[in-house]
N, C-alpha and C positions, 0 to 999 in steps of 0.2 A: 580202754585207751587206744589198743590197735583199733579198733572200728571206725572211730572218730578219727584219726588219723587216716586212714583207707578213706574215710567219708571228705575227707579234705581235700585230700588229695587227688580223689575223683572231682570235686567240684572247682580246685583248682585246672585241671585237665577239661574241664568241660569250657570255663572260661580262656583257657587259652589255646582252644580249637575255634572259640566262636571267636575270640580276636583276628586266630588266624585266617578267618572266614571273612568275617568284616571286613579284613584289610585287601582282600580280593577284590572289594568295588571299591577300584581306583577308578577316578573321571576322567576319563579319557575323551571322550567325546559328548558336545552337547550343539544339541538340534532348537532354534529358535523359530515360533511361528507369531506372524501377527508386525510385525515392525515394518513400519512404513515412514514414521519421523524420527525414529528412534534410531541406532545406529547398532548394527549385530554387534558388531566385532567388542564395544562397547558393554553390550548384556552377556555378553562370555565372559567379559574380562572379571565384571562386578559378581557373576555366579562362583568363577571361578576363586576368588579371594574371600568371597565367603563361605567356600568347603573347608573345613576343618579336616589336615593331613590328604587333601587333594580326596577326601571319600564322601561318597553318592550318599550313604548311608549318615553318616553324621551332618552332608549339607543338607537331606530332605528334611531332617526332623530339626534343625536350625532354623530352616528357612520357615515352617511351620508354626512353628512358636516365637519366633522373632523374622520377618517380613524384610526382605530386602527393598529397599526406600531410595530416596535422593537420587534416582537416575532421570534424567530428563527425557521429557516427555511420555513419560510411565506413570500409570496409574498404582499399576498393580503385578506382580509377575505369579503365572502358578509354572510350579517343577511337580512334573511328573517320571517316572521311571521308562524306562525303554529296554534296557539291560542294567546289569552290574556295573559296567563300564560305560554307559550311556543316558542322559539324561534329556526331555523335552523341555523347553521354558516355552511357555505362551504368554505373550507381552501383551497386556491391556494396555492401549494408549490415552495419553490425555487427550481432550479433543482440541486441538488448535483456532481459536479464533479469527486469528490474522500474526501478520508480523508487519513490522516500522522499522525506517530505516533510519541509526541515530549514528552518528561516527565514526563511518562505512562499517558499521555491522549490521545486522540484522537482527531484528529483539523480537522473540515470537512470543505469546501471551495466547492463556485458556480464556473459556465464554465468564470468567471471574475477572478478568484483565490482571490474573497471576503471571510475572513473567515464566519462563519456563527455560529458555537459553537465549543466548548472544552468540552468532555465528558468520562468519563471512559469507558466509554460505546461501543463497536464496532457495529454500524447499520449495519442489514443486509442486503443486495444487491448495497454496496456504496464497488466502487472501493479501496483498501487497494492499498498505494501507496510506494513505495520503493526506494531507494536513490536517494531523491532531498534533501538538504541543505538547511538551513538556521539559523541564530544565534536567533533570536525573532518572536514574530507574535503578531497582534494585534485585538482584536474583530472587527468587520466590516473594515478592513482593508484588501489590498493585499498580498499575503503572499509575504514576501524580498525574494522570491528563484534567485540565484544566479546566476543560467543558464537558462535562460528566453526561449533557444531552446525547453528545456525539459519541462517548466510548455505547451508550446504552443502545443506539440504533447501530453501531457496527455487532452488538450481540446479536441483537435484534434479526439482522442479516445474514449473520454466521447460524443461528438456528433454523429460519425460513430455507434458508440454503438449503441444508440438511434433511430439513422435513418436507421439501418437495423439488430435492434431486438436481437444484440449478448449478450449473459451473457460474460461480462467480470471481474472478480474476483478480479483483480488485476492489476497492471502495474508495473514492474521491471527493474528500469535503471542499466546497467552493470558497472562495473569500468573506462570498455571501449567505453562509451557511447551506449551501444545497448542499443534495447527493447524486453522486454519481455512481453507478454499476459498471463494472468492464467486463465482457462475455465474450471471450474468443471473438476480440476484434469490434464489437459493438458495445458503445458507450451509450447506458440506461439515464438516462435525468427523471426522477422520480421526485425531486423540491426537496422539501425542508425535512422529510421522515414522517409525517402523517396519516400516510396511505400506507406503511411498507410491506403492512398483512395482506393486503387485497394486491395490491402491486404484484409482489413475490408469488402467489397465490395465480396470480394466471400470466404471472410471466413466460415461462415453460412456454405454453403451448402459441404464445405471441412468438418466441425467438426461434420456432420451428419454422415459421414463416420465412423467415430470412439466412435462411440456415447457410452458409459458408458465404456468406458476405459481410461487408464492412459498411458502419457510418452511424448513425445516432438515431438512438429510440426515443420517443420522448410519451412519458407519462408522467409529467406533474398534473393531469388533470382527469387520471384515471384513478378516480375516487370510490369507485363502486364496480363489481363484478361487472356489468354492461359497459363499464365505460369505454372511452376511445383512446388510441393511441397512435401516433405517427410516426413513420420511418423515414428518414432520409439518407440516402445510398453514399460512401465515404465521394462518388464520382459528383453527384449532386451537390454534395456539399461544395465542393472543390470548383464545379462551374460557378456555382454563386460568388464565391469568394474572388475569383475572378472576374464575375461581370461586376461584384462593389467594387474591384478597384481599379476597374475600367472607367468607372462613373467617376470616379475619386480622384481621377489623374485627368478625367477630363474637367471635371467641377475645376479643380486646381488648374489647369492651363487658361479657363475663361478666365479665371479669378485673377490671375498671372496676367496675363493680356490684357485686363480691362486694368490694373493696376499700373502698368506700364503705358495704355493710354491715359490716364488719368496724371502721372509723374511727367508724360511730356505736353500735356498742355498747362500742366502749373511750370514747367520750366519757360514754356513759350511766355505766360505771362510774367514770368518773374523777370524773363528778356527785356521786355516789354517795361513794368514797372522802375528796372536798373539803370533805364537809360538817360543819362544826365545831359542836359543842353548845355550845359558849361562845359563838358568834354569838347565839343565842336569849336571853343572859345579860341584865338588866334592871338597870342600873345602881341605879334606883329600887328595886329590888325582890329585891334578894340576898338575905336573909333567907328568903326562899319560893324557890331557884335552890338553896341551902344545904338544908332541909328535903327540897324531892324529890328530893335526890341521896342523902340519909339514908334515907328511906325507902324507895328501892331497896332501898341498901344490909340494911336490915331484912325487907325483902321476900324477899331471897335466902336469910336465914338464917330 
């Protein structure tokens, strides 16, 4: 019976040296790598509420066997050890496709059209998306865009991007269905999205060409690896647009002027047509108003 008792007693003593051991890795600090849309302060907060009694030891093997989830823009988080008192988090992020602007917020959404957050905020290097449609949106949901052509070539864009290294700024749907790219300052017109493999594919080494300048590239008819493309300089642009409405203000002043001669010679004749020979008629004096109208009339015969 002593034995057994001694043997308890020790194995009691052994668990509560290792409690008191355990409770030594208190979290005190924790180091995040990898967050770039995600926000640190944010992945400390959600690590830290998920350690059970504030210990390193009870949140690794938590975290382990149940995953900490639901933080935006996170894929995935891994925790690894540093010290007793220290912990590493390395943030897998989602990849961002773009964001839209709906009710001054900002709605960003994965290459799934997942939303991911709503934020006042405009993150930097995340596609700025331009008329796609839709009446609502819902957090981790699809966004309802209406023309399913155009969310599919904004993926479409957001991968090419990715797999051959372009800044793209932007993406601009037209009224008339085109696309447009915005590249540090140079707007791509590539049409309706047919080309946007071959496009994207040697865009790169075309916007080297033009490298710290402004104004419009245009490849809707760069359909094939050889094909051509044109550039016009934002200055170019801006002379033309002034010599049309140079032409436009002078079209309009001939068109003014021949308008105004045209209005005074229908006035001349309407002068002309108004003019009554009874106005000249002399109450006093009908008698002689009566005679020269007779003798016209005598004159002609």
């Amino acid at each position: 019976m002593k034995k057994v008792l001694v043997i308890f007693l020790v194995f009691l003593a052994i668990i509560g040296l290792g409690a008191l051991y355990v409770s030594t890795y208190t979290l005190k600090e924790i180091e995040t790598e990898g967050c770039v849309y995600s926000s640190e302060s944010q992945i400390k907060d959600e690590v830290k509420k998920y350690a059970y009694m504030n210990n390193t030891i009870l949140l690794y093997w938590r975290h382990k066997f149940k995953p900490i989830k639901k933080i935006p823009f996170v894929a995935k988080l891994d925790i690894t050890f540093v010290n007793k008192n220290k912990i590493k988090v390395k943030v897998y992020e989602k990849k961002i496709a773009g964001c839209i602007e709906y009710m001054e917020k900002f709605i960003y959404f994965d290459k799934d059209g997942i939303v991911l957050e709503a934020s006042s905020e405009k993150k930097k290097d995340v596609p700025y998306i331009e008329g796609l449609t839709f009446e609502s949106w819902e957090m981790g949901k699809k966004l309802p865009v209406d023309d399913k052509d155009k969310f599919n070539n904004i993926l479409t864009v957001t991968q090419l991007k990715e797999k051959f290294g372009l800044t793209i700024d932007g993406v601009t749907f037209t009224p008339e269905n085109e696309i447009i790219l915005h590249s540090n300052g140079i707007d791509i017109e590539v049409g309706d999205g047919s080309y946007l493999a071959v496009q994207m594919m040697n865009l790169g080494n075309i916007l080297k060409q033009f490298e710290g300048q402004s104004g419009v590239l245009y490849m809707k008819d760069f359909k094939t690896p050889d094909g051509v493309a044109s550039f016009k300089t934002k200055q170019m642009l801006e002379n033309e647009a002034k010599k049309a409405s140079e032409k436009k203000q002078s079209k309009d002043k001939k068109e003014e002027e021949t308008t105004e001669d045209e209005d005074s010679d229908d006035e001349d004749a309407d002068d002309e047509s108004d003019y009554d020979e009874s106005s000249d008629y002399d109450e006093d004096s009908g008698d002689d108003w009566e005679d020269a109208s007779n003798t016209d009339a005598y004159s002609e015969e």
